[in-house]
C-alpha positions as YAML, in Angstrom:
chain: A
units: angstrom
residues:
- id: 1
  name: UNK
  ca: [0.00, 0.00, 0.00]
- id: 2
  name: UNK
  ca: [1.10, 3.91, -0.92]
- id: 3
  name: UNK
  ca: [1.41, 6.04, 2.23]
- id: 4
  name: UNK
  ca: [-0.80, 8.99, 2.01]
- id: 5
  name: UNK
  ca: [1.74, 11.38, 1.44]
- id: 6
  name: UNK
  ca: [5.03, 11.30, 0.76]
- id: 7
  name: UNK
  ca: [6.38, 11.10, 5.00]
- id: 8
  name: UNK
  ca: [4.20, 8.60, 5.41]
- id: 9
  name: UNK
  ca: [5.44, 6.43, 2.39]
- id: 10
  name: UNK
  ca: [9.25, 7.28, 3.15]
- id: 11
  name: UNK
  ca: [8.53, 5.56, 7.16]
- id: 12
  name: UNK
  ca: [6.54, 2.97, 5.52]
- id: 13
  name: UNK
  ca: [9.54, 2.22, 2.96]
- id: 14
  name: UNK
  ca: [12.20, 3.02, 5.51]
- id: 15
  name: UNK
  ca: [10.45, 0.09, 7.68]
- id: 16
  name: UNK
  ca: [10.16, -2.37, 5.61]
- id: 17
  name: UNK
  ca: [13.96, -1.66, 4.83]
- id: 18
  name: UNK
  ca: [15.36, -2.19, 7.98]
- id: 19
  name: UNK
  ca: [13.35, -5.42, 9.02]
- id: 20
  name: UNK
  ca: [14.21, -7.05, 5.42]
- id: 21
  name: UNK
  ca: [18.05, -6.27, 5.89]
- id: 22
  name: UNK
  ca: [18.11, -7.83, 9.44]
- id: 23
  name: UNK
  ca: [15.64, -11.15, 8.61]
- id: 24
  name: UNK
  ca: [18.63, -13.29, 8.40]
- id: 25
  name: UNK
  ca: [18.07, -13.96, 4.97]
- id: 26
  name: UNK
  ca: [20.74, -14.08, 2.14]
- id: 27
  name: UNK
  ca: [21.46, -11.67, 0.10]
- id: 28
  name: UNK
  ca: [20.62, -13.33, -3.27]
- id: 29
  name: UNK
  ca: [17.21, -13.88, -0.67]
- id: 30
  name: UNK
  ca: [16.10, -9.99, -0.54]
- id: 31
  name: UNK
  ca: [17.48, -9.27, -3.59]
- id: 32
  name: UNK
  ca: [14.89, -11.57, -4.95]
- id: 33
  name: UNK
  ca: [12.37, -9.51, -2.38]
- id: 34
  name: UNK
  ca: [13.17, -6.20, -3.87]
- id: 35
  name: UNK
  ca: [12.79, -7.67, -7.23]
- id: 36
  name: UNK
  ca: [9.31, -8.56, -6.43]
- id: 37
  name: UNK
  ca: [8.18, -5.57, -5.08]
- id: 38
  name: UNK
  ca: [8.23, -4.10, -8.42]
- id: 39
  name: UNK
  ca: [5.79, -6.09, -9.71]
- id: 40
  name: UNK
  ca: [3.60, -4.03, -6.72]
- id: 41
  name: UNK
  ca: [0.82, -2.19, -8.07]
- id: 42
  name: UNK
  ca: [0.77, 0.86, -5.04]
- id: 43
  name: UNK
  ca: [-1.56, 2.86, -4.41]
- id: 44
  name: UNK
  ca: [-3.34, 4.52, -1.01]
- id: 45
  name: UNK
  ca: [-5.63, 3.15, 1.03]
- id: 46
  name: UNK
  ca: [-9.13, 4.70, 0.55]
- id: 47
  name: UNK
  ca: [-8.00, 3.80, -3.79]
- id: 48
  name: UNK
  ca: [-8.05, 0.60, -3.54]
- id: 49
  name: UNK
  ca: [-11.07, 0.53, -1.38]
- id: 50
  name: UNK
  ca: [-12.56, 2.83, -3.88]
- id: 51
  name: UNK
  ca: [-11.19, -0.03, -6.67]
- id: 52
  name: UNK
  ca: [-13.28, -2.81, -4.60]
- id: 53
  name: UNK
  ca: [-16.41, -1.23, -4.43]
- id: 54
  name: UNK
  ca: [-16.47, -0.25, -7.89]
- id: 55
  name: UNK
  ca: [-16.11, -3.47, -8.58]
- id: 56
  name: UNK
  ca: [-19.03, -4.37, -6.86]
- id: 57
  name: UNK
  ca: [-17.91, -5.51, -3.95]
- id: 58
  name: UNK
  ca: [-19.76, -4.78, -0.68]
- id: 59
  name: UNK
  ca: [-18.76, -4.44, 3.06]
- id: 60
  name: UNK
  ca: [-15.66, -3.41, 1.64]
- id: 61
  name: UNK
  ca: [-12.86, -2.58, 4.63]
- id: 62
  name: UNK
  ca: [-9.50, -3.14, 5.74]
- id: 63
  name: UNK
  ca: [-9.93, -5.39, 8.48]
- id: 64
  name: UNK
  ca: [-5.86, -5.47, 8.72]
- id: 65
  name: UNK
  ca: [-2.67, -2.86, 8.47]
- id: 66
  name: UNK
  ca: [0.44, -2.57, 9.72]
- id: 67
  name: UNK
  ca: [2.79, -0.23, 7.88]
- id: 68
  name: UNK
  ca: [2.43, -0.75, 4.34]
- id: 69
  name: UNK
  ca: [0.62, -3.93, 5.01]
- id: 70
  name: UNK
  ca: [-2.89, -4.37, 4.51]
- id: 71
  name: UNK
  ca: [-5.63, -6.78, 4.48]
- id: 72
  name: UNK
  ca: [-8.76, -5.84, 2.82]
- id: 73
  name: UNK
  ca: [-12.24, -7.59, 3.05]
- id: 74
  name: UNK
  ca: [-15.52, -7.47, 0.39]
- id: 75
  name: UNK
  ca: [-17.94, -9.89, -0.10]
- id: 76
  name: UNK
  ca: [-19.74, -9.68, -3.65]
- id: 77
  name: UNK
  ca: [-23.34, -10.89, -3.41]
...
């Protein structure tokens, strides 16, 4: 998920950053995580619940965040 403004994406980035770096993984490891990333469609919060609804999904929330991290939940009837 984007942070709403620019701060807000730079602590969210910063973050995920450090706790990558110190996971005790290799290196070829989170190389192959930043790779990934970039496949990351980002956008804000209240977009992509904007995104579910308009695709007719209802009860539409995020149930979930930490950070950057987010679990969203819709039901479509």
């Amino acid at each position: 998920m984007l942070g709403n403004t620019p701060f807000i994406e730079s602590l969210y980035k910063n973050d995920w950053k450090n706790k990558i770096e110190k996971s005790g993984l290799t290196k070829q490891e989170i190389e192959a995580a930043y790779d990934r990333t970039k496949l990351d469609k980002m956008a804000a919060l209240g977009e992509q619940i904007k995104w579910l609804k308009a695709s007719g999904f209802q009860d539409v929330d995020c149930i979930y965040k930490y950070y950057n991290f987010v679990v969203l939940f819709g039901r479509k009837l």
